[in-house]
C-alpha positions in Angstrom: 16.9 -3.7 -38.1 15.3 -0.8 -36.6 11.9 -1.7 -37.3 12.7 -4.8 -35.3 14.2 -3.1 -32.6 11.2 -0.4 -32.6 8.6 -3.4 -32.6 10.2 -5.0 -29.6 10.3 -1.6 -27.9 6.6 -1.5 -28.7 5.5 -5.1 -27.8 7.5 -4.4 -24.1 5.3 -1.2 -23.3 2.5 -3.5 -24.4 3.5 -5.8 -22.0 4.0 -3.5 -19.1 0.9 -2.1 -19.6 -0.7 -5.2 -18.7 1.4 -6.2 -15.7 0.7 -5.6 -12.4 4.4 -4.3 -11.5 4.5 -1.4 -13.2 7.1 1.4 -14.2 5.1 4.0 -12.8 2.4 4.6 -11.2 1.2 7.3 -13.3 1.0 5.4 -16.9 -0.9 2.6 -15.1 -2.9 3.2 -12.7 -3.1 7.1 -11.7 -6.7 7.0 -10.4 -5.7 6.2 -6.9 -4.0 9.7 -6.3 -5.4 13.2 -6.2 -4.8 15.1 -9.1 -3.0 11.5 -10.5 0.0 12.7 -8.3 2.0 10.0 -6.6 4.5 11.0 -3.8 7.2 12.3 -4.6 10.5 10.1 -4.8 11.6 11.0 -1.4 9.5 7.7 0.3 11.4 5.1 -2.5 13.5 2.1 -0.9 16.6 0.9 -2.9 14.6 -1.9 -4.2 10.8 -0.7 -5.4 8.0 -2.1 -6.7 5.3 0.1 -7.7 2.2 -2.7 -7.9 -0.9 -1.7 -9.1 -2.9 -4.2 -7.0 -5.0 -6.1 -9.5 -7.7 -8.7 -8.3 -9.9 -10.4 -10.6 -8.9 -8.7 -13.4 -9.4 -5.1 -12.1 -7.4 -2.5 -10.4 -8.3 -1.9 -6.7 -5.3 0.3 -5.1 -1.5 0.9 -5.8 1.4 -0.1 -3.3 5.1 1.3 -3.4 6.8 -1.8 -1.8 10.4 -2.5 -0.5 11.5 -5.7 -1.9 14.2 -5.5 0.9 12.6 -5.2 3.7 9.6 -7.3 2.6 7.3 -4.5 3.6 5.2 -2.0 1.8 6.0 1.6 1.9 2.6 2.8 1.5 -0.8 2.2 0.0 -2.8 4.7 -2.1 -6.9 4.0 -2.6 -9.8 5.7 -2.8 -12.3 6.2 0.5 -15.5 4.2 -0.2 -17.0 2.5 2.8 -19.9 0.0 2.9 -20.7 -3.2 4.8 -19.8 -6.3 4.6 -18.0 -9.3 5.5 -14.1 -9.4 6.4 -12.3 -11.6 3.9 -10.3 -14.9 5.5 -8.1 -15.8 2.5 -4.6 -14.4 1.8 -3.3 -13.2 -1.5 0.7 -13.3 -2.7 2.1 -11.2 -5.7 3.5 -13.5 -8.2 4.4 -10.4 -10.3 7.3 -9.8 -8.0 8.9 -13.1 -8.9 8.7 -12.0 -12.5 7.1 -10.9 -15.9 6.2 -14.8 -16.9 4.2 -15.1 -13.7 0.5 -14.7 -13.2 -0.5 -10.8 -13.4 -3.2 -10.9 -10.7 -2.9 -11.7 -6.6 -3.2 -15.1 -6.0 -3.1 -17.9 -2.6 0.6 -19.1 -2.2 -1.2 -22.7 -2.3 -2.3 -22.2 -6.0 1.2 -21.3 -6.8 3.0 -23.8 -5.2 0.5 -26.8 -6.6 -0.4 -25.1 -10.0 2.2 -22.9 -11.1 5.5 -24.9 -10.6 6.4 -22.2 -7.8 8.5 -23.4 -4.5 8.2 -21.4 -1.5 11.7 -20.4 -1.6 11.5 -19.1 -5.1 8.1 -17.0 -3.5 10.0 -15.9 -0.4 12.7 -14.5 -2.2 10.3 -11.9 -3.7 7.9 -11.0 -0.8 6.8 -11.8 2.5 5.2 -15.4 2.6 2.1 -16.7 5.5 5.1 -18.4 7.2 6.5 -15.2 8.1 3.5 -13.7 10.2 2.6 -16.9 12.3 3.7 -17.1 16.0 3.9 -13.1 16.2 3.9 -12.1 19.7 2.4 -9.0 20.3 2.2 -8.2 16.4 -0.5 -8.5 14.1 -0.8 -8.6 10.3 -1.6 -4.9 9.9 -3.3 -3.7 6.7 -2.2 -0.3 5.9 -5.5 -0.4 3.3 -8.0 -1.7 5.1 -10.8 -3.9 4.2 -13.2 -2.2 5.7 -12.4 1.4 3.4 -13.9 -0.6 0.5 -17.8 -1.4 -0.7 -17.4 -4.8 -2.5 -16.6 -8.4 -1.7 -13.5 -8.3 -4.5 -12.1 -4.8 -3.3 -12.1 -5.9 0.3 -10.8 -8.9 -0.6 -7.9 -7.3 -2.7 -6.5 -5.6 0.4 -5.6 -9.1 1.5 -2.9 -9.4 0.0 0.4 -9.5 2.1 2.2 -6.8 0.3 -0.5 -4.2 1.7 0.4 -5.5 5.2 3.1 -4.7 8.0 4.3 -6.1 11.5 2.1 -4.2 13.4 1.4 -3.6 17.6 -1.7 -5.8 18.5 -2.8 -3.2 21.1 -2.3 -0.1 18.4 -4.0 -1.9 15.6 -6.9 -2.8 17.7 -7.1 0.3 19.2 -6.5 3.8 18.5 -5.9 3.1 15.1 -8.9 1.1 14.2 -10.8 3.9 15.9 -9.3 6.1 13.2 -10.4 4.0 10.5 -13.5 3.3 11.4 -14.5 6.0 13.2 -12.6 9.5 13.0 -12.4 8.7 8.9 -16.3 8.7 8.9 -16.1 12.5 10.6 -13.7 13.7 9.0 -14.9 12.7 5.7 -18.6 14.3 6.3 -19.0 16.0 3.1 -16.4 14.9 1.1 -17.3 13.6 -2.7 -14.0 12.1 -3.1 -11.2 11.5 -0.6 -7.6 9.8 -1.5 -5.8 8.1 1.0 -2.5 7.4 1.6 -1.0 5.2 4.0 2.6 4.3 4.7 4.7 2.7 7.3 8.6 3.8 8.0 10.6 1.3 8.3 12.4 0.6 11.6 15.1 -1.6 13.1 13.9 -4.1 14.0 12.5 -7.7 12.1 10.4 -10.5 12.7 10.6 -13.9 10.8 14.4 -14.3 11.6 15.3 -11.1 9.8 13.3 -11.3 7.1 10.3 -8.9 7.1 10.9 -5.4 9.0 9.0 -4.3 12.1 7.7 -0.2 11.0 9.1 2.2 13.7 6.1 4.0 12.4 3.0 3.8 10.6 0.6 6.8 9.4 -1.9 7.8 7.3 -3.2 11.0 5.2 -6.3 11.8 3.2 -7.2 14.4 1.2 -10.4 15.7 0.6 -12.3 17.3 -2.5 -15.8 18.8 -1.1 -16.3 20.0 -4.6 -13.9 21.5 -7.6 -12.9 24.4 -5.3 -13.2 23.4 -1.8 -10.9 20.7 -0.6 -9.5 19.8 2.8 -6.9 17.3 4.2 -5.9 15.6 7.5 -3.2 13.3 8.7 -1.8 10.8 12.0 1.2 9.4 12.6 1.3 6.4 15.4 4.8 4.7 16.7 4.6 1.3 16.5 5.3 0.0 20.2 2.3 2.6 21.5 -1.7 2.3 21.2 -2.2 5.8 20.6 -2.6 7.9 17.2 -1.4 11.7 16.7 -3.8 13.8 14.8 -1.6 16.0 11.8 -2.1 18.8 9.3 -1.0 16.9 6.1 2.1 19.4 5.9 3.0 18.6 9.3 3.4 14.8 8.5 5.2 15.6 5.8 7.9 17.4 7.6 7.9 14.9 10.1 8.5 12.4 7.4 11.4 14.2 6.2 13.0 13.9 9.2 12.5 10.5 10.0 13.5 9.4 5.9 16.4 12.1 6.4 16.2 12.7 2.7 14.5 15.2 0.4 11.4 17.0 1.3 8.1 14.5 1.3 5.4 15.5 -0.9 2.2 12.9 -0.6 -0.1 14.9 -2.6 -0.3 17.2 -5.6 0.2 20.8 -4.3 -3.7 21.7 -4.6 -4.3 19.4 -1.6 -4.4 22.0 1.6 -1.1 21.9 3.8 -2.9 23.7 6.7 
């Protein structure tokens, strides 16, 4: 009897190991964080996901999500620009419906038509397309963006609509694309290897008749390794109604997440990562 019991224990890590909702992120996918160092807990909704985003077979970022409020918390991937097209087609996790579903992102049409999914069953897990058309004054805002990554698959992996929020259409066409695409390339002048991370708090507000929640704010922090002993780190924090960006030391976004969570201190980066 216990050998059965210690097989099944070993056939379920097995199986974990392979899905794309994971226990942790560090036993699955730890290469997206510096040092292999998630935030700490003080970020986690009641209902988590940790989703290692997996696209064709291979890992591309990980996302903390809030199965609540059908939004993610934040998104953790590595810097590594390039160009090249903007994908068009939107992903789904079936994951998040369950363990028997397909372990890889795929289009809410191949569900429903191949997979014996209904649309209710998906929308009970996630947010669905339905939910983002007819925004007024929103957009479908990545929190990973496309444009960070230097492939047709890893840009097309950010498409996926747990890696995106309800987000201002003047703020995400604005100041904060200017941060993506260009204060990131300044700030990451000599860098080897930067990690982001970038989050969203969650506000109280909702679109898609109180499904999906509208981020009272959405930021975004990076940390730096110029080599094994130099390292350097930046952060900016933007409220979500305003089409401006405010530039942060990393420890000064985390005390100002602290007191917007109103919970434990906010570590977003192993302590080697410069607070200053």
């Amino acid at each position: 009897m216990l050998l059965l019991l210690l097989l099944q224990v070993s056939a379920s890590c097995l199986w974990l190991g392979r899905s794309e909702v994971v226990t942790s992120f560090e036993s699955s996918c730890p290469q997206f964080f510096f040092r292999e160092t998630p935030p700490n807990e003080a970020l986690e909704p009641e209902s988590p996901a940790w989703i290692c985003q997996r696209y064709k077979n291979q890992y591309y970022f990980a996302t903390l999500y809030d199965r609540s409020r059908r939004i993610p918390v934040y998104s953790a991937y590595l810097y590594q620009p390039a160009p090249g097209s903007r994908p068009k087609t939107w992903l789904v996790e079936p994951q998040l419906m369950g363990p028997t579903y397909p372990k890889t992102m795929e289009r809410e049409r191949t569900l429903l038509n191949y997979f014996n999914v209904s649309l209710e069953q998906l929308s009970k897990s996630q947010a669905i397309l339905q939910d983002y058309k007819n925004l007024t004054g929103l957009n479908r805002g990545h929190l990973n963006p496309s444009s960070h990554h230097p492939d047709s698959s890893s840009r097309t992996a950010t498409f996926t609509l747990t890696n995106i929020v309800p987000q201002d259409e003047k703020l995400n066409g604005g100041a904060w694309k200017n941060y993506e695409q260009q204060m990131m390339i300044t700030r990451t002048q000599g860098c080897n290897t930067t990690y982001v991370v970038v989050g969203a708090v969650p506000g109280n507000n909702y679109i898609a008749k109180g499904r999906v929640n509208k981020p009272s704010y959405i930021w975004s922090s990076a940390c730096c390794e110029v080599d094994t002993n130099h390292r350097k780190a930046w952060a900016i924090i933007a409220e979500n109604d305003k089409n401006e960006v405010q530039l942060l030391t990393l420890g000064e976004l985390e005390d100002v997440l602290t007191q917007l969570y109103r919970r434990d201190q906010v570590s977003l980066f192993d302590s080697d990562c410069p607070r200053e």
